[in-house]
N, C-alpha and C positions, 0 to 999 in steps of 0.2 A: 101274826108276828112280823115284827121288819125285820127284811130281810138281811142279813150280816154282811155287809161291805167293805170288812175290814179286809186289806190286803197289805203285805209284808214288804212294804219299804226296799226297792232296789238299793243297793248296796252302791255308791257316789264312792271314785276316787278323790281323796283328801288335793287339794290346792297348796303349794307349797312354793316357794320361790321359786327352786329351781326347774319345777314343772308348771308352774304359771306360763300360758304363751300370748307372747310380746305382739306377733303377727300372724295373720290370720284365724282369730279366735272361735270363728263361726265352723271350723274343722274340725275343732276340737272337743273330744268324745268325755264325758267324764264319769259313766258309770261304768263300775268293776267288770259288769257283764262284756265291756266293748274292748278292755283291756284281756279274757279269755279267750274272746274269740280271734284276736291279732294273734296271738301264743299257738293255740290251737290251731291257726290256720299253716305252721310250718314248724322246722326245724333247725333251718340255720338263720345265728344272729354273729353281731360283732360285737363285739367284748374292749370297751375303751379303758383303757389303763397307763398309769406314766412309769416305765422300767430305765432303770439308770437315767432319771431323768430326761425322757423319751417318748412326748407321747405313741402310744400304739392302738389300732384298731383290728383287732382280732379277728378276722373270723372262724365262728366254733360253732360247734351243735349245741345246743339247749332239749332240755326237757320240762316241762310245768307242770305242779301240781296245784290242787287250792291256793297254797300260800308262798310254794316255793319254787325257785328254778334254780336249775341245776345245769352247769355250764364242764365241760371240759376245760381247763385255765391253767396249762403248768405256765404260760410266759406271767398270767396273772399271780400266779402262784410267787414268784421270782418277788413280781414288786410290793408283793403282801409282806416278803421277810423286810422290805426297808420300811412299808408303812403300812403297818398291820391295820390302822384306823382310816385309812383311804377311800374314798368313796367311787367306786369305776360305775362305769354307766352302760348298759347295753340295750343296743339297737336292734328291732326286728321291722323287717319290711317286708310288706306284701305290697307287690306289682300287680295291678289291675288295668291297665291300661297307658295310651299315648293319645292325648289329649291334642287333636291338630285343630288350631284356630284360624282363620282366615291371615293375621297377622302371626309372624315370630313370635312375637311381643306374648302374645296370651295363649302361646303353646304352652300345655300343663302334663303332668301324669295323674293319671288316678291310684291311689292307692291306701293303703291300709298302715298305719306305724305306731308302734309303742317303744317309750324311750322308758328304761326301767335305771333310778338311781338306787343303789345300796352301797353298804357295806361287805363284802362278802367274808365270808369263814372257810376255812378249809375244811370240807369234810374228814374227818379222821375216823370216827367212830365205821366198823368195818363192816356191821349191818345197814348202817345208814348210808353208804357209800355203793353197794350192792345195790339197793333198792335205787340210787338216783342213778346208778349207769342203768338201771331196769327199767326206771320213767324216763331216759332218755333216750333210748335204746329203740321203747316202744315205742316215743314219739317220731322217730324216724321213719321204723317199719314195724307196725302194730305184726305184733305175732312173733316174732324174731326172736326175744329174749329167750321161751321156751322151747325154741326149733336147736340154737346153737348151742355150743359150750360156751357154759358162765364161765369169769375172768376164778384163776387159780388166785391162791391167795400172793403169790410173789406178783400176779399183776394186777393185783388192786394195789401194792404194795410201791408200785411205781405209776398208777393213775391219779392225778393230781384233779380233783373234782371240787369244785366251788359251790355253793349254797348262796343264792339271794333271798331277800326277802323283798315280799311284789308290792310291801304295803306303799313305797310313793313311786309312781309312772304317772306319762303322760302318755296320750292317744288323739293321734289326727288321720283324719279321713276324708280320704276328697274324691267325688264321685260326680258321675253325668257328662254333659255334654261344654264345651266352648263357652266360654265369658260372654263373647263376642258377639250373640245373636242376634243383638238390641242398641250395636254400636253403627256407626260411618260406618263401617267394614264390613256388614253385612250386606250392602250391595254386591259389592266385591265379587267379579265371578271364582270365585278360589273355594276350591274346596272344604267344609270342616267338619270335625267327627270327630269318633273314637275308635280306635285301635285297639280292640280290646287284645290283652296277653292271658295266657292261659299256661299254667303247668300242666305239665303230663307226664306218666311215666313209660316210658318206652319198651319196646320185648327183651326181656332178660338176657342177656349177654354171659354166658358162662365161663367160668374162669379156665382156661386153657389146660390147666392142669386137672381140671374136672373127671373122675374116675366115671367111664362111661354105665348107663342104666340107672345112675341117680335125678329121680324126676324133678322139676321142681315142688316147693311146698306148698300147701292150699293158702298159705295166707301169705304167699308171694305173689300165688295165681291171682288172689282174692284183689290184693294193692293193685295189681298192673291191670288186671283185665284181660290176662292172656293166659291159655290152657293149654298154647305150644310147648314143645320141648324145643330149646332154640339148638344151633349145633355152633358146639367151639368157632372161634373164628378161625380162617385158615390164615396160610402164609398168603405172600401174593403169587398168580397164575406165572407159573415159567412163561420166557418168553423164547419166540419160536426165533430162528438165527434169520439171518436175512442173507 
């Protein structure tokens, strides 16, 4: 028998004017998979919108699911009442690095970026609204949703939550070392490399008002990598009279 080589078509983001790129095209990522993994690598994006005639760039947390993101937006909210059919544009970036080339000239960053254009709607329906403050929630800090109290109904009632849809984005990515290695400038005694940046999360910091012998959670423990108990911060040390 021969053997079945069919395989399932990676899923291509669509080319559309406004995510066609003009420069640098060789950055440019165009399978859906590379547009989840930008999403999935964070949490916060900015949210572009025009309020009283006003460009604005937002920044706000997101959450993603298959098809949709889910944004915090009451300023967006604001400019949906004057144009319901507006199409706002959100930015997410990942920092990976500081690109030092021998010259200014060809100093670069590495990094990871999806520009996502829609429409967006106001989520209203009150399951549907619950569920995206719960995929946003969790894309912050996986676990969270079930540890805390959910929003009562009067504050979902004042949560102003957005809905995109992911079907047209664009994705650029740029990675490795200096342009420069093959230029004049590579005699050059000057240094070049990368800098690479890394997030981290840091030991939990308890809210001052914290009612003593409440541990932290295992899927705070889990996020950070710490099974300390941290202690409140103090004030600062008296000082001694001179």
């Amino acid at each position: 028998m021969t053997p079945d080589t069919h395989t399932t078509p990676t899923p291509s983001l669509p080319v559309t004017d406004r995510t066609r790129l003009r420069r640098m095209r060789e950055k440019g990522r165009t399978r859906r998979s590379d547009l989840d993994a930008v999403l999935a690598a964070g949490f916060l994006c900015h949210l572009a919108v025009v309020v009283d005639g006003t460009p604005m760039a937002v920044p706000t947390a997101y959450g993603a699911t298959a098809d949709t993101l889910y944004v915090h937006g009451s300023v967006a909210g604001r400019s949906l009442v004057q144009a319901p059919d507006a199409t706002v544009c959100v930015t997410v970036t990942q920092l990976d690095g500081i690109v030092l080339a021998r010259s200014v000239f060809e100093h670069g960053v590495n990094y990871r970026c999806a520009m996502i254009y829609a429409t967006p709607r106001v989520v209203t329906d009150p399951d549907e609204k619950l569920e995206g403050l719960r995929v946003l929630t969790e894309q912050c800090v996986p676990g969270q949703w079930d540890y805390a109290r959910t929003p009562s109904r009067k504050e979902l009632a004042a949560t102003t939550l957005l809905a995109l849809d992911l079907a047209e984005a664009s994705v650029k990515v740029r990675t490795g070392p200096p342009d420069d290695g093959d230029s004049p400038d590579a005699g050059l005694d000057v240094w070049a490399g990368v800098l690479p940046v890394t997030t981290l999360w840091g030991p939990p910091v308890p809210d001052p008002a914290l009612r003593t012998g409440i541990p932290l959670p295992p899927h705070i423990t889990k996020t950070t990598g710490t099974d300390v108990f941290p202690t409140p911060p103090s004030g600062p040390e008296p000082q001694e009279n001179s």
